[in-house]
N, C-alpha and C positions, 0 to 999 in steps of 0.2 A: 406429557401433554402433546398430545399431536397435532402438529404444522398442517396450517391450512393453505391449501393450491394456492391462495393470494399470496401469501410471503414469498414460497418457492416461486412464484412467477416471478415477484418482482427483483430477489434474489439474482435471479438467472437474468433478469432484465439489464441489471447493472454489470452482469460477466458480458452480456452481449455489448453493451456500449463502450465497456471499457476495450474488450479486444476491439472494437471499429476503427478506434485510433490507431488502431496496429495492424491495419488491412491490409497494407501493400506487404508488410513485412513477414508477416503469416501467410501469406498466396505465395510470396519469393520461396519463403522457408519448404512449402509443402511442392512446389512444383519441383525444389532441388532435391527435392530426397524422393519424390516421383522419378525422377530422371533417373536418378544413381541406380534405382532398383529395378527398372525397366527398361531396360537398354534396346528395345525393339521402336523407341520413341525418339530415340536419339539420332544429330545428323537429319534430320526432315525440319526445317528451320521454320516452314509454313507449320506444321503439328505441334513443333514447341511453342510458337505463339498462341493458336486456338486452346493448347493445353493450358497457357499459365491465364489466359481470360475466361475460360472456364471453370476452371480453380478459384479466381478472384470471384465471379461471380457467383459459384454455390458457397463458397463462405462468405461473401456477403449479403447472400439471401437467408444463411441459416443464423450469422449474426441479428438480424435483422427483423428475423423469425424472435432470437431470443427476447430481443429490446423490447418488443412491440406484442408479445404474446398471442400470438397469429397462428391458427389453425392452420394444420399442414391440409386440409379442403380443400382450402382457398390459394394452395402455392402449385407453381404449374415450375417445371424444369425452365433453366436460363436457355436464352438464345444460343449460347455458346456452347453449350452441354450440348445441342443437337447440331448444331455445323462440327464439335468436335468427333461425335460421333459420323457424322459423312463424312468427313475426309477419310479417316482410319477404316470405313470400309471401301472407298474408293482404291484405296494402297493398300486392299490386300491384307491388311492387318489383324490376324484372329478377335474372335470376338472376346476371350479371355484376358489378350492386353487390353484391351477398352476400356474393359471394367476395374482392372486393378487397382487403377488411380483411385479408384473410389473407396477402394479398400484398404488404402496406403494414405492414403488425404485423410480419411475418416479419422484414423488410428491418433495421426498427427495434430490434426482439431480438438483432439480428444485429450491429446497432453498440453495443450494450448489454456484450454478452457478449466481443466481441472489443476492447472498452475494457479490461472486467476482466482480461479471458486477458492482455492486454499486461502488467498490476499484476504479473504473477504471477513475472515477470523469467524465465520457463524457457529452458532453450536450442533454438534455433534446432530438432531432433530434437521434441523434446518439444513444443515450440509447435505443430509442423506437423499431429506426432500427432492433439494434441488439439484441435487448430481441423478438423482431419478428420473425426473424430469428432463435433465439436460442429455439426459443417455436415449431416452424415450422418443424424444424430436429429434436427434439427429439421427439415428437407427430410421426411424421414418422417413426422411429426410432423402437418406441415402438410399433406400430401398425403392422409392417412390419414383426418385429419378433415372435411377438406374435401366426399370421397368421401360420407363419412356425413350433413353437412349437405346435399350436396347431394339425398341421396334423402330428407331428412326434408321439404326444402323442396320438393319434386316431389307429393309424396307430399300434402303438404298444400295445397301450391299447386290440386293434382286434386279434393282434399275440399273447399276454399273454394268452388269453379267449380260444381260441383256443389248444392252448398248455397243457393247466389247463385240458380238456374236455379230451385230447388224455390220461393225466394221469389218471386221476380218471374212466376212463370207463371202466377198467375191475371191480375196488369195486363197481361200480354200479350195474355193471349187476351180479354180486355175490351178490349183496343186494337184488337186483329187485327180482332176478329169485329163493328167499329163499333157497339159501344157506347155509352152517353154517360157519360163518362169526366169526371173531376176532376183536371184538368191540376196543380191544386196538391196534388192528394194522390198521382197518378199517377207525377210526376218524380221526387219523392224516395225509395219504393216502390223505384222502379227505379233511383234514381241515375244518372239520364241527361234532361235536358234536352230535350223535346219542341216546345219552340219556336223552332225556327231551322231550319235546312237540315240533311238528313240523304242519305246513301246507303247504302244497301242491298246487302247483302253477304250469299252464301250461300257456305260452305266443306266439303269434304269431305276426306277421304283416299282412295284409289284402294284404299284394303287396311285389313283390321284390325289393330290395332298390340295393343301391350301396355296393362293395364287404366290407365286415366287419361291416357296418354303422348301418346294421338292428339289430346285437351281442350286436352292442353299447348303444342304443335305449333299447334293452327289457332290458341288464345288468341295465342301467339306471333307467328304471321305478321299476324295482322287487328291486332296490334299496333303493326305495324312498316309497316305500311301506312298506317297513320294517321300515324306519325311522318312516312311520307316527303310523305305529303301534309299537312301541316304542320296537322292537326286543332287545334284549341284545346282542346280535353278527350280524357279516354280514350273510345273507343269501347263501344258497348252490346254487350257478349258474351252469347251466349245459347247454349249447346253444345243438340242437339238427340239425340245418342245419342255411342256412343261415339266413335266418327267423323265426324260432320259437326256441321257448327253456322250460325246466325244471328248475323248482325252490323248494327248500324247505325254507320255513323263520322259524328261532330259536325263541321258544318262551320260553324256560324254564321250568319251574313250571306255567307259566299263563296258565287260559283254557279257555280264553273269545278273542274271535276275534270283534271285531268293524268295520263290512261289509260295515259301511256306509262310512269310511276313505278309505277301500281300491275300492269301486266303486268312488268314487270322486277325486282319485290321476288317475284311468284306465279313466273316462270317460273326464275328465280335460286335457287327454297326446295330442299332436301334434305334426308329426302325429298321427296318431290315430293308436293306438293296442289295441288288444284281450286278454284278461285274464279270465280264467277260476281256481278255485280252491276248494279243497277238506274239507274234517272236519279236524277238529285239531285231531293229532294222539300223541299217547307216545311210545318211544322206537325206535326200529328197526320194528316193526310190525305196529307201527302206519305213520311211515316213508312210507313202502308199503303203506299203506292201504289210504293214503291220496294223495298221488301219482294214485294211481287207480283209486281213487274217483273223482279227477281232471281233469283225462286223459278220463271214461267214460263222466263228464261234458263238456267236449271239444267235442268230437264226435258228444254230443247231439245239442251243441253248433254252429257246422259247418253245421249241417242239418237244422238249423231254418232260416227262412225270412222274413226280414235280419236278418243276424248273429249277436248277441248282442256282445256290449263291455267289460261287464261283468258278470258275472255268477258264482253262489259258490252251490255245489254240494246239500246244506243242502234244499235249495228251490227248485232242480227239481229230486233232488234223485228218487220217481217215475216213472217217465218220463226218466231217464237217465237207469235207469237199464234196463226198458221192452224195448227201443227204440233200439237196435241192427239192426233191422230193420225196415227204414223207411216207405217201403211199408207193412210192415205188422203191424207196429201201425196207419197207415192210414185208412186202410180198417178196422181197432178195432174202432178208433175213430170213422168215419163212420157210424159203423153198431149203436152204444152207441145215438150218436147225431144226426141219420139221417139228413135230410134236414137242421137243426141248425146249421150245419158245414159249410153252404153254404156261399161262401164270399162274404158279402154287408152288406153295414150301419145297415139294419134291425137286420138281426142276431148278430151282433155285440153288438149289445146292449142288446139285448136279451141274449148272453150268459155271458156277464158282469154280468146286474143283479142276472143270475140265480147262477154265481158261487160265488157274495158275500152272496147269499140267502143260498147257502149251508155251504159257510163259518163261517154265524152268529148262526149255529144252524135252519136255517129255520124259521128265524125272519122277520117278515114285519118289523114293526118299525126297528128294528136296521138297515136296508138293508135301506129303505128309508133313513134314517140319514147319515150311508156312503155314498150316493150316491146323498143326497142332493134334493130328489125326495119327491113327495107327496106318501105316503102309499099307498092309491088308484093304483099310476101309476107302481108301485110294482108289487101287487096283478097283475095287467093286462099282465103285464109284462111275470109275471111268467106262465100267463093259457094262452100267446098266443106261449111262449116255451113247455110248455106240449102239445098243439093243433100243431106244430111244426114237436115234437119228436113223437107225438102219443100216451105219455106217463104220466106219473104222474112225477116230478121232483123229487118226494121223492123214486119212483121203483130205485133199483140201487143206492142208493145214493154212494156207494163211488165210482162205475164204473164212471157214472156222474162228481164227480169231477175230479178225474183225467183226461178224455177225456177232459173239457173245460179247466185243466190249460195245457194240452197238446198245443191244440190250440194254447192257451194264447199266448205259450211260443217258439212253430217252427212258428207260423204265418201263410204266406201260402203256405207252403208246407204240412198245411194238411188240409187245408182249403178246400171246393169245389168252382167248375163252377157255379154250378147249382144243382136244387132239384132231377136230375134225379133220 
């Protein structure tokens, strides 16, 4: 015989009244084992109070839900749900611990309520009904609010960033513009440590996003850069418009950066952004000077076709300092690699080989080995790029290489049409 929605409602009406009497003791229960599992919540004495009124408040909105058999329509998130979501993006706090609680509370509600349903002795029909129901409204429940913390904590996580940006921009530009600065009054201004090793980091989005969304996105990724490079502090965020921003990451005393983590956290993101960054600097002068270093890698970086996802100053430093102007390192490259500049498969390979040919020292064998080629087709290689240029590949050697990792590296905007 199948159970009609009335029973299991009122079923579930009597599990919701009976755990009310045990409100305080079910919020205590679920915020302590919140805690133990989340340890990024811990020690903020202000976040463990909004966290356990929060708590109190969506179980006694879902209890309450169950009592009174109330459409989840008509239920809006508690007050405390959305102050607990601002503070936790206030502090910086990923968006992933925010939400845990909800996921750890839920679980725990859930042994709660099906402790009760069991008291209730119903038959086997009616138990199923109502633990159906009772799974049904809380999954809802949790999902619904979740949704709404999530845009309050976006929302304000965009207003913090913001806000942070309006302070710090006058130490900035006293720092930028070599000033003389009060490193004990500078640091804490900015909350960021001036005295150690830093890198220089500029980020963009390729497009404009939704208002705040694109802050959130690059705050996010130059975040998670830092984790992978194992920063000792948060990194210095400084958003510069809607879409791009400045970054410094804290490295301490280290002086080794590991390029290969931070091309594989920029070229891994979705969507996709831009990251350009400078050498490791020390002090306040290497603060500037890695900042500069980033900022000319950008420039260079927006002039190439297509634009790469990442790029660190140290591999086109060359190319980045003489490129001020694009038309005039066009017509240098040009004049350097005549006809070899011309954009087609043939040349292409042609200036491949000839630029590992420079790189090995002007090695046949090793150049065939990186290249996985017979020596012979090396050799050919290189005398139909000198038949080409006109030229001997050895005349000019370092003019030569820099023009072919120019190439390499804007694609073709300096490529040619043709041999004209």
């Amino acid at each position: 015989m199948a159970v009609e929605h009335s029973e299991a409602a009122k079923l579930l009406s009597v599990v919701g009244a009976n755990l009310g009497s045990h409100l305080p003791e079910i919020s205590r229960d679920i915020v302590e084992i919140v805690m133990a599992e989340i340890p990024e919540l811990r020690g903020d004495t202000t976040v463990i109070k909004i966290a356990q009124a929060s708590c109190a408040e969506d179980v006694a909105t879902l209890l309450h839900i169950f009592e009174n058999d109330i459409s989840l329509d008509n239920v809006e998130a508690p007050a405390a749900a959305f102050e607990y979501a601002r503070r936790l993006a206030q502090r910086n706090v990923p968006l992933s611990v925010m939400i845990r609680p909800y996921r750890i509370g839920h679980w725990r509600l859930l042994q709660w309520c099906l402790g009760e349903l069991n008291q209730q002795g119903a038959d086997y029909e009616l138990y199923t009904e109502t633990n159906w129901r009772m799974l049904q409204v809380t999954f809802g429940y949790i999902d619904r609010v979740t949704e709404h913390v999530i845009g309050v904590y976006q929302q304000e996580r965009d207003h913090w960033l913001l806000s942070q940006t309006a302070a710090r921009a006058a130490r900035m530009r006293d720092i930028l513009d070599e000033k003389d600065v009060d490193l004990n009054q500078a640091e804490p201004a900015l909350g960021y440590r001036l005295r150690q090793n830093h890198l220089g980091l500029v980020a963009w989005l390729p497009t404009l996003t939704g208002e705040g969304a694109g802050l959130a996105r690059l705050d996010r990724i130059t975040n998670e850069i830092a984790r992978k490079l194992d920063c000792p502090a948060r990194p210095l965020f400084v958003p510069r418009d809607a879409v791009s921003s400045w970054a410094w990451l804290p490295f301490g005393s280290h002086s080794d950066v590991c390029w290969e983590k931070v091309s594989n956290v920029v070229e891994r993101s979705e969507p996709p952004v831009h990251v350009c960054a400078g050498c490791l600097g020390h002090g306040i002068e290497g603060f500037r000077s890695t900042h500069r270093q980033a900022l000319r890698t950008q420039e260079l970086a927006a002039a190439a076709s297509p634009v790469p996802q990442f790029t660190y100053f140290p591999t086109v430093a060359p190319i980045a300092l003489m490129a001020s102007n694009v038309d005039d390192i066009r017509a240098w490259v040009w004049g350097v690699l005549g006809p070899l500049a011309v954009d087609d498969e043939n040349c292409a390979r042609l200036r491949e080989t000839t630029q590992i040919f420079l790189e090995t020292g002007c090695n046949y064998t090793d150049t065939a080995s990186a290249q996985i080629l017979h020596k012979n087709t090396v050799k050919y290689r290189i005398r139909k790029a000198e038949e080409i240029m006109g030229h001997s590949v050895q005349k000019g050697h370092t003019d030569l290489e820099i023009a072919l990792r120019a190439v390499q590296y804007l694609g073709s905007t300096l490529r040619r049409t043709g041999p004209e």
